[in-house]
Backbone as numpy.savetxt, mean C-alpha at the origin, in Angstrom:
# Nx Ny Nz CAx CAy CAz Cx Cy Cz
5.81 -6.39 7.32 5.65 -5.18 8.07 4.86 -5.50 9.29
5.54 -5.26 10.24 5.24 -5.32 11.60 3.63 -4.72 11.63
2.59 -5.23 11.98 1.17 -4.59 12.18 1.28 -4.15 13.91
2.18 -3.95 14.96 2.29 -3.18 15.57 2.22 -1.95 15.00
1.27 -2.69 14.12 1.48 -1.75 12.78 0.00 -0.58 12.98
-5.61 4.31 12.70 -6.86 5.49 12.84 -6.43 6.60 12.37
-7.25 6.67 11.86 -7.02 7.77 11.10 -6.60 8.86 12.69
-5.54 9.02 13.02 -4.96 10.07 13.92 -5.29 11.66 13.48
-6.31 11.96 14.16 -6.77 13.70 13.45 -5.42 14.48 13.55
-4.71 14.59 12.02 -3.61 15.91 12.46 -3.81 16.83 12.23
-5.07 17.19 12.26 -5.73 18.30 11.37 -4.74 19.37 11.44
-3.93 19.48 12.71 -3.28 21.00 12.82 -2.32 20.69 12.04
-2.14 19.54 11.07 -0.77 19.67 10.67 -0.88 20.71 9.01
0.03 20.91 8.37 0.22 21.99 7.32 -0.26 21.13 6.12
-1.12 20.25 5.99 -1.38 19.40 4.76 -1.79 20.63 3.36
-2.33 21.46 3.67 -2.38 22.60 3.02 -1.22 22.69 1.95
0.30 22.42 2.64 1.42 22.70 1.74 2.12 21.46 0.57
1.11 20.61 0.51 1.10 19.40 -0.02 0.80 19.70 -1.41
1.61 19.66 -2.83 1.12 19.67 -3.56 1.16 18.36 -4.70
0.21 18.57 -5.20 -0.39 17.23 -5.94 0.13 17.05 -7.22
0.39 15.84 -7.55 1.76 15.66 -8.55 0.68 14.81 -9.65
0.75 14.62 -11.09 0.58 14.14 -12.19 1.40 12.41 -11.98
0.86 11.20 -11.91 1.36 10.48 -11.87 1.66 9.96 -13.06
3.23 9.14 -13.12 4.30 8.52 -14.51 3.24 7.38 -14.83
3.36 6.91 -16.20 3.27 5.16 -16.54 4.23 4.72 -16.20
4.41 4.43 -14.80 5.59 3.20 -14.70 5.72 2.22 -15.26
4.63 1.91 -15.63 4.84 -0.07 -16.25 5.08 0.59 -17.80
5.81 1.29 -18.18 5.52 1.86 -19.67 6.77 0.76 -19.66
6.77 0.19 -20.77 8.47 -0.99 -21.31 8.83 -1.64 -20.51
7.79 -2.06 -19.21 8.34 -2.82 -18.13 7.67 -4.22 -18.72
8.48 -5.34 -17.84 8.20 -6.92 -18.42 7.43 -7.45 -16.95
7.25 -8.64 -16.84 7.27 -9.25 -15.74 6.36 -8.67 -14.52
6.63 -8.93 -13.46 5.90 -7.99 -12.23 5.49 -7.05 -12.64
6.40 -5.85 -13.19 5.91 -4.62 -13.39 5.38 -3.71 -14.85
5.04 -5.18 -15.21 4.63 -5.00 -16.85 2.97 -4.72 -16.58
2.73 -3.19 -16.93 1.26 -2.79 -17.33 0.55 -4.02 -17.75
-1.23 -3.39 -16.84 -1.74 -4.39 -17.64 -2.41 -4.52 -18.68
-3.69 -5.53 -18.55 -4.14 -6.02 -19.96 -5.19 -4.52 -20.18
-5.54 -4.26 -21.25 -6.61 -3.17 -21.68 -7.70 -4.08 -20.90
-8.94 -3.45 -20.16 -10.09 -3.61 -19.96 -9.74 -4.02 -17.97
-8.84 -4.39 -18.26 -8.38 -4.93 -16.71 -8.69 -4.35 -15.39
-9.18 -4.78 -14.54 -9.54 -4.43 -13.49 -8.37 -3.70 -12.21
-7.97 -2.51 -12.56 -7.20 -1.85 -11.50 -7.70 -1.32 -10.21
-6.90 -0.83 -9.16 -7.41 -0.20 -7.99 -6.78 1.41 -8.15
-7.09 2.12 -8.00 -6.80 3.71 -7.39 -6.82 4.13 -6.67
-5.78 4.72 -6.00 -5.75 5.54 -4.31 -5.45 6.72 -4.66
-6.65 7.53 -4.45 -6.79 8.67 -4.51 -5.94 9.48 -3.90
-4.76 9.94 -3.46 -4.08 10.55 -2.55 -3.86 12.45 -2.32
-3.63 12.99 -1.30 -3.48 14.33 -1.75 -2.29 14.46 -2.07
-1.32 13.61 -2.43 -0.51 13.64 -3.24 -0.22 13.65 -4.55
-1.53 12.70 -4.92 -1.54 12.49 -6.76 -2.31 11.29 -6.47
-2.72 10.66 -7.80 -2.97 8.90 -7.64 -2.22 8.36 -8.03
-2.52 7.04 -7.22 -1.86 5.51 -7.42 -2.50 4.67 -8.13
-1.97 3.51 -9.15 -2.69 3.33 -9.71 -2.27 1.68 -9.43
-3.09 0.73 -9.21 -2.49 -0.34 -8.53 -3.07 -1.50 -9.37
-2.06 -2.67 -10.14 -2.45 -3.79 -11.10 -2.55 -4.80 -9.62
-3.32 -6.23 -9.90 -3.94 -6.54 -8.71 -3.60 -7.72 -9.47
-2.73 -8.44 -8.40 -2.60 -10.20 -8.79 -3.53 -11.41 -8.23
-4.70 -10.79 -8.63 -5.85 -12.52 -8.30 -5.50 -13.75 -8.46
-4.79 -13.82 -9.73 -4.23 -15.79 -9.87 -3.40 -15.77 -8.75
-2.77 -14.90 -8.07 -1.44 -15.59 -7.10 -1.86 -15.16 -5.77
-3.18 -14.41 -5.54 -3.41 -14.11 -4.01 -5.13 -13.83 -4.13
-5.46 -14.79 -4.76 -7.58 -13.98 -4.68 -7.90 -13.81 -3.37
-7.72 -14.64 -2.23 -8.23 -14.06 -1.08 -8.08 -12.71 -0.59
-6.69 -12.97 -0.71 -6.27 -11.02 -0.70 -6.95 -10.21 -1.52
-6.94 -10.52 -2.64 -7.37 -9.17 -3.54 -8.80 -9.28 -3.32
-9.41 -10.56 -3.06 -10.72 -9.93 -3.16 -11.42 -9.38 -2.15
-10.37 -9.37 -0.90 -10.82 -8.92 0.63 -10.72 -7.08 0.22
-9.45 -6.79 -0.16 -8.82 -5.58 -0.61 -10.51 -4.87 -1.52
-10.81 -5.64 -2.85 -11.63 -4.73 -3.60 -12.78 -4.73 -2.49
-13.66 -5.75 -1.71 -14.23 -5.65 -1.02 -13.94 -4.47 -0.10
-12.97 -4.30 0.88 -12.69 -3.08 1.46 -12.82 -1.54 0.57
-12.30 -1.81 -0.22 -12.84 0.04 -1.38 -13.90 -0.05 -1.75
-14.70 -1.45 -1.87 -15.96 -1.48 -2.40 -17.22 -0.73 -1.39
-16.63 -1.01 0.30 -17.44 -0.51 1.27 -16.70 0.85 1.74
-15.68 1.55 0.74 -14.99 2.67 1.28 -14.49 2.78 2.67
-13.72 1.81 3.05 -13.15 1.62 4.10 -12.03 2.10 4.06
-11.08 2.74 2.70 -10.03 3.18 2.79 -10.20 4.77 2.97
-11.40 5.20 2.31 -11.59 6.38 2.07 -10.87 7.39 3.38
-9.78 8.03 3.58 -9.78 9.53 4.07 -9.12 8.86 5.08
-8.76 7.25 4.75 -7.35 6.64 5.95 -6.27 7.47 5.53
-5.07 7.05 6.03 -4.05 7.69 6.37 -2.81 7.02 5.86
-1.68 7.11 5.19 -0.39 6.93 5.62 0.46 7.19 6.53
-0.01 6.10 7.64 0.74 6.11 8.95 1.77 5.86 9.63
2.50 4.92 8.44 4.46 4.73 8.90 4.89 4.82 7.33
6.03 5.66 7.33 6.55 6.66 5.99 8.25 6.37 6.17
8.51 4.96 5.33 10.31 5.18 5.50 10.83 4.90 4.26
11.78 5.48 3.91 12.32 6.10 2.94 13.43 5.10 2.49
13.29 4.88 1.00 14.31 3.60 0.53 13.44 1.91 1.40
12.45 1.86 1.65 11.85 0.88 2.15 10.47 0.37 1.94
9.12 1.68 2.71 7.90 1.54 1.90 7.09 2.72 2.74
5.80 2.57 2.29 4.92 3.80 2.84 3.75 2.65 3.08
3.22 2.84 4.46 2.03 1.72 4.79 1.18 2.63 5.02
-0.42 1.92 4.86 -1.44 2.56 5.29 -2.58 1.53 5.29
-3.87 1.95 5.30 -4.89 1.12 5.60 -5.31 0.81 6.96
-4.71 1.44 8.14 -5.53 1.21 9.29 -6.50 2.65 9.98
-7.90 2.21 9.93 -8.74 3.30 10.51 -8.08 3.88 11.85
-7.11 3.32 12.44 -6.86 3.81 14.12 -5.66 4.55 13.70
-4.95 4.57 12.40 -4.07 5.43 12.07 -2.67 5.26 12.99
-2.35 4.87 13.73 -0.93 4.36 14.60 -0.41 2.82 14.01
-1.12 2.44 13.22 -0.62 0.99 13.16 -1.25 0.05 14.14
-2.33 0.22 14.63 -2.92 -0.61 15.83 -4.33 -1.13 15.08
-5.00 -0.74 14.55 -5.92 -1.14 13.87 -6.00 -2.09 12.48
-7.44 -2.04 12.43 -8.29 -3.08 11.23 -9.67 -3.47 11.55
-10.16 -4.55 10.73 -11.14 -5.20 10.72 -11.54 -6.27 11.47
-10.54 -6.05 12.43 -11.03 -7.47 13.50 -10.78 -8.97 12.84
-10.33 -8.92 11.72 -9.61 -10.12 11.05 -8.98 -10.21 10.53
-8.09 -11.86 10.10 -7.08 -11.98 9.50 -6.82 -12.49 8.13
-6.16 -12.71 6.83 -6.35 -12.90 5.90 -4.96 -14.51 5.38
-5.66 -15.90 5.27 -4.21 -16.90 5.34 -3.37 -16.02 4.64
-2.14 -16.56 4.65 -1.09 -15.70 3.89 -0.69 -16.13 2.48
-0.57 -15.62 1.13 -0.90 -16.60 -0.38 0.50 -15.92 -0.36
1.89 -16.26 -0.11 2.65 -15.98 -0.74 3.28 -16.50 -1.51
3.31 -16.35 -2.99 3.55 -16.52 -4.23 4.90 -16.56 -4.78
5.55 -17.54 -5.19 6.82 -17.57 -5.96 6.14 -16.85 -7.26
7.74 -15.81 -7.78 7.36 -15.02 -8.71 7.16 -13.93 -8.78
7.08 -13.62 -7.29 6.60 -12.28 -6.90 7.62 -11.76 -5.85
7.93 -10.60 -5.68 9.17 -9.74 -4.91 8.83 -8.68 -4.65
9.51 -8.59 -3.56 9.32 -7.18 -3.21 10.36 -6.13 -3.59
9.82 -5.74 -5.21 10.70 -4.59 -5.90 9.95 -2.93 -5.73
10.48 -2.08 -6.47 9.54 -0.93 -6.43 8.10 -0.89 -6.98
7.46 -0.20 -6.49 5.55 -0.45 -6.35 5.23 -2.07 -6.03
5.93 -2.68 -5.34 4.95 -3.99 -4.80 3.87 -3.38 -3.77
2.73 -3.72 -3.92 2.55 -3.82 -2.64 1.43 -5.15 -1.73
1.60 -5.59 -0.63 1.66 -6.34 -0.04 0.94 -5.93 1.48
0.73 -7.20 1.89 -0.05 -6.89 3.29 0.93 -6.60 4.32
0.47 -5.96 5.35 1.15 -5.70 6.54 0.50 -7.14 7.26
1.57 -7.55 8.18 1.02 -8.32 9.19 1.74 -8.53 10.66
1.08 -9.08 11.65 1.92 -9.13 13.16 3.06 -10.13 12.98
3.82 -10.26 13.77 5.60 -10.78 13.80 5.25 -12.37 13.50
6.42 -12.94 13.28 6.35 -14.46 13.47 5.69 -15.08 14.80
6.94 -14.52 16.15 6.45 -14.81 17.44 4.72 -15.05 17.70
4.06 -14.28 16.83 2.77 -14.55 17.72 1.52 -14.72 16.21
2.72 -15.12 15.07 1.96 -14.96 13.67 2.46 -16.32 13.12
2.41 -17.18 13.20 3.92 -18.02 12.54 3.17 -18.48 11.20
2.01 -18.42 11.57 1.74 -18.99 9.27 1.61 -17.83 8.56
2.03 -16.24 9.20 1.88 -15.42 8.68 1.04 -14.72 7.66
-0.37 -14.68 8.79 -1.50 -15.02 8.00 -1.44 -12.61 8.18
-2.19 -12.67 7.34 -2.23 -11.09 6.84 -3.31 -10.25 7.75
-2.73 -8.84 7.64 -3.87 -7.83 8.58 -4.60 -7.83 7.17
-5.85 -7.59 8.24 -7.27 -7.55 7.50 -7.47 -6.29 6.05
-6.56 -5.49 6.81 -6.45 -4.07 5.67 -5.09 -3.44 5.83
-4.52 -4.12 6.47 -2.89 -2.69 6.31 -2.71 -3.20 5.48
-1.95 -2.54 4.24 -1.05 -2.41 3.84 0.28 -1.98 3.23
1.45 -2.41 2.79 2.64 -1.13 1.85 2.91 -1.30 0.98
3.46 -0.04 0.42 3.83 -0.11 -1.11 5.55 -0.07 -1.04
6.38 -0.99 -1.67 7.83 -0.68 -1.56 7.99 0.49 -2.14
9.16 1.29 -1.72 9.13 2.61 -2.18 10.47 2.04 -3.31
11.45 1.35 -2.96 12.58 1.14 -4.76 13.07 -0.02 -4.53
13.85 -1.01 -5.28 14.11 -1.51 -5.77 14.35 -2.88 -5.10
15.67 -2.52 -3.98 16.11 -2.69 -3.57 16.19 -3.23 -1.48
15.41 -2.16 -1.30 15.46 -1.30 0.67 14.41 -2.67 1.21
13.44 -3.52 0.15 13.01 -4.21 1.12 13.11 -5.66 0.80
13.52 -5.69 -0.17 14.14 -7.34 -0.60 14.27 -8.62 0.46
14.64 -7.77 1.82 14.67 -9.04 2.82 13.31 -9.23 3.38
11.75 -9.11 2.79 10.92 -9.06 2.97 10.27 -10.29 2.25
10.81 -10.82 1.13 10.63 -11.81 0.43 10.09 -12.73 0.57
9.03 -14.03 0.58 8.77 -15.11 0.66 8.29 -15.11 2.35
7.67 -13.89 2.88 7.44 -13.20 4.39 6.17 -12.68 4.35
5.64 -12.42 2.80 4.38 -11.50 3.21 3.96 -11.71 1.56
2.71 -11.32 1.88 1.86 -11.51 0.56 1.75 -10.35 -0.01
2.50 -10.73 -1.32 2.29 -9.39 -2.10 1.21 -9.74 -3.25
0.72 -8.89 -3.35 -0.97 -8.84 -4.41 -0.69 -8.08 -5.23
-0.43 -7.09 -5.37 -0.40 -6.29 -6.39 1.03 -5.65 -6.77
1.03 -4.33 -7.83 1.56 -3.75 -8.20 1.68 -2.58 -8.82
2.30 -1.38 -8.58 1.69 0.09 -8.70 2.25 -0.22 -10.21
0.99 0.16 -11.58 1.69 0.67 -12.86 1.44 2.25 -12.67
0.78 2.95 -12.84 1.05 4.26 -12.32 0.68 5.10 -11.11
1.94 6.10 -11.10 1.99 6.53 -10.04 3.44 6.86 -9.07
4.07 5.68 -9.74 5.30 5.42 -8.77 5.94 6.35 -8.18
5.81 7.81 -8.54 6.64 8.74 -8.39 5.74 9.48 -7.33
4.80 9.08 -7.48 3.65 9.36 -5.78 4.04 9.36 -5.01
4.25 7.34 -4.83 5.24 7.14 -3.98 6.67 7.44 -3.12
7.28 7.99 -4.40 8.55 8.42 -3.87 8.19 9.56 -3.05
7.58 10.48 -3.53 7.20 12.04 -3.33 6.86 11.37 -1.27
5.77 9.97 -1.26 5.16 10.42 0.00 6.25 9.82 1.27
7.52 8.61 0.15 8.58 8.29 0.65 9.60 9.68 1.12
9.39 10.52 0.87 10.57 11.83 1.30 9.79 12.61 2.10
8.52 11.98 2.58 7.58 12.79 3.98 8.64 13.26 5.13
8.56 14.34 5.87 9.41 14.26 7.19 8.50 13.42 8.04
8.42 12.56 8.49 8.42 11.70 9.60 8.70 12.23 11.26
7.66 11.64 12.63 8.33 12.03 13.57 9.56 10.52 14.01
9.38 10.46 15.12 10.41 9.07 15.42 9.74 7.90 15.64
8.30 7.77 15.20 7.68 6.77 15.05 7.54 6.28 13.41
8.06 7.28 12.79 8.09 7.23 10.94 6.71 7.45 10.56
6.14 8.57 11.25 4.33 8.72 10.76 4.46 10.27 10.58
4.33 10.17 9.27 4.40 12.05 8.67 3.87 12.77 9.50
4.94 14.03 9.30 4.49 15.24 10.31 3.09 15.62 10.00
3.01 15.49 8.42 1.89 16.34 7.48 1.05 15.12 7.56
-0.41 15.25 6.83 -1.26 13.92 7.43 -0.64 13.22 5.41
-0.60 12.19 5.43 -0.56 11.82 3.91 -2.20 10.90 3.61
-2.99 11.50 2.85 -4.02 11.15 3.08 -5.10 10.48 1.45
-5.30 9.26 1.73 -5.77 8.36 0.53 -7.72 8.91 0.72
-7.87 9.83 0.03 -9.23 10.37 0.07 -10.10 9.77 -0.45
-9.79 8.61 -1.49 -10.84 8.27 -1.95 -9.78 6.68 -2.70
-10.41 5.41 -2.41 -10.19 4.12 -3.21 -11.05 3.58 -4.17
-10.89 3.24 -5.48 -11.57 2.79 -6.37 -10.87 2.41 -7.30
-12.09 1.01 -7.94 -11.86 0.22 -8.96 -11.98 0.58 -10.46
-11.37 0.69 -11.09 -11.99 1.15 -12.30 -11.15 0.06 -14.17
-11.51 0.36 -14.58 -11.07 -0.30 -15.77 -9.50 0.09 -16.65
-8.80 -0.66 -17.07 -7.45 -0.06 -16.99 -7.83 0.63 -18.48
């Protein structure tokens, strides 16, 4: 994901009409990638006014990432960011304070991309700038997306570091995947992650 990628005040927008959904066990009978995790396990949560997300975190195949990521919720840096590009059958990104896709932390993260890992539904993975001016495709400091199904981003593969994986929630996702969008793909309505945290699975 392109990091041409702040929290943009939409205050006037109708977030009001947003209602908040009960998130699925996705990983319920799932194997592999999207197999729930261990009891006691260290998950992430994105609080959303949509519902929560509930995010399994792959340390053996990306620790720099993940531990930049818990570090960032640890200093509430996600808190009351934004979902700022919203496309449908593809993914929902967020994590930049400047809210347009122009922002971060003023740094970059090498890129750990992992055989084993794909970009199926609930991956999610770092945003980062193009090859042209990225070529070891090293990661934005905090964007990142969640694939919204199965399929829509597959040609993303062996391109970007994926860390984690939504076990619940998935249907969050979809919900913030069917946002109306303007023609930049950044919800009319604000989609808004109020609160990030670690907690025990």
């Amino acid at each position: 994901m392109d990091n041409s990628e702040k929290t943009g005040d939409n205050s006037g927008s109708m977030t009001n009409n947003i209602q908040k959904t009960e998130a699925d066990k996705y990983c319920e009978g799932k194997t592999g990638q999207k197999a729930c995790p261990a009891k006691g396990e260290e998950v992430a949560k994105l609080e959303t006014n949509y519902g929560t997300i509930t995010i399994k975190l792959f340390p053996d195949k990306a620790p720099k990432t993940v531990a930049n990521f818990k570090k960032l919720i640890g200093e509430g840096f996600y808190d009351d960011l934004i979902f700022h590009r919203v496309i449908e059958g593809f993914m929902v990104q967020g994590g930049d304070p400047s809210g347009d896709g122009t922002g971060g932390p003023d740094y970059t993260i090498d890129a750990e991309i992992a055989t084993g890992l794909s970009h199926i539904a609930g991956a999610i993975a770092t945003a980062r700038l193009g090859d042209e001016v990225n070529p070891e495709k090293a990661s934005s400091g905090s964007q990142f997306y969640i694939v919204h199904d199965d399929t829509g981003a597959k040609g993303l593969d062996d391109e970007y570091t994926i860390f984690g994986q939504v076990v619940l929630g998935q249907n969050i996702v979809e919900k913030i995947a069917q946002a109306e969008t303007d023609s930049s793909d950044k919800p009319l309505q604000d989609v808004i992650i109020k609160k990030a945290y670690l907690v025990k699975y």
